[in-house]
C-alpha positions in Angstrom: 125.0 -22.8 41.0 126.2 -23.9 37.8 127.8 -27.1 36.9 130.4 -28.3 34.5 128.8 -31.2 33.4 130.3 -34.6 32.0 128.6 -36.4 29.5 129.4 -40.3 28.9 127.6 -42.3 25.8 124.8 -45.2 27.3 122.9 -46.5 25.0 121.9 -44.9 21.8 118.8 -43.5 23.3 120.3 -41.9 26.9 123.4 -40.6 27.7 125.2 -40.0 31.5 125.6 -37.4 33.5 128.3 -36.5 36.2 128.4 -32.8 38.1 131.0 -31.3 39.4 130.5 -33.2 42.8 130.3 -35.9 41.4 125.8 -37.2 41.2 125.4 -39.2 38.1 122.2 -38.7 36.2 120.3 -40.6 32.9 118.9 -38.5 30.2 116.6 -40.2 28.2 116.1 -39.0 24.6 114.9 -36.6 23.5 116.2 -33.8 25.4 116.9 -30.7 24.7 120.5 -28.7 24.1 121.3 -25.4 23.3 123.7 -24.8 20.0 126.7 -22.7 21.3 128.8 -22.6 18.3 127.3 -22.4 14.2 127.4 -25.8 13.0 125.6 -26.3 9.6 122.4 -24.7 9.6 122.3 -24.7 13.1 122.7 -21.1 14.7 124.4 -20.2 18.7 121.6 -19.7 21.1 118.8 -22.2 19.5 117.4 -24.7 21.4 117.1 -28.3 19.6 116.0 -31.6 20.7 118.4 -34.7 20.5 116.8 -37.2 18.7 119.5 -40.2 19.4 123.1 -40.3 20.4 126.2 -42.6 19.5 129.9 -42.7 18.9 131.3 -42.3 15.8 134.9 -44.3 14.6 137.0 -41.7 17.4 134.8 -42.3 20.7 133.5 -39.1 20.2 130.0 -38.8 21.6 127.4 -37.6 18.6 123.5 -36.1 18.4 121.3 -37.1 16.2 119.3 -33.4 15.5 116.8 -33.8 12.7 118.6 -36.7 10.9 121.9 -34.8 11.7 124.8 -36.5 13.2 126.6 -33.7 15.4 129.5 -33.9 17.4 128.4 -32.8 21.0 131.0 -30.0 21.8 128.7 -27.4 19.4 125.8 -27.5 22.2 125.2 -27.5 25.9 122.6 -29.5 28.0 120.8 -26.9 30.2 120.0 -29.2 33.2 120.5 -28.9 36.9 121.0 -31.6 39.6 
């Protein structure tokens, strides 16, 4: 089944997870996401590991990806709970 998943900024070294039925979940960095849109030298369809994540001056959640800050929306976590 897959989920639409929500995430929510923690700490700059987790982030939180809500499902469609609501289960909340930690991921610890680093963990991996999938690019889903071309974002610098980043292509759709490779996998990369976040490194750290935080919020930049709009509340909008970003990945650190090799010394890369990244807004989120260009990947997807691939995790199921």
């Amino acid at each position: 089944m897959k989920y639409s998943l929500v995430p929510k900024y923690c700490d700059n070294s987790s982030i939180l997870l809500i499902n469609q039925v609501g289960v909340l979940r930690k991921l610890y960095c680093p963990f991996r996401v999938r690019c889903e849109k071309e974002h610098d030298t980043f292509t759709p369809g490779m996998w990369l590991w976040v490194e750290e994540v935080a919020t930049n001056e709009k509340d909008q959640l970003v990945f650190l990806i090799y010394g890369k800050p990244c807004l989120y929306h260009y990947f997807r976590i691939a995790i199921n709970f």
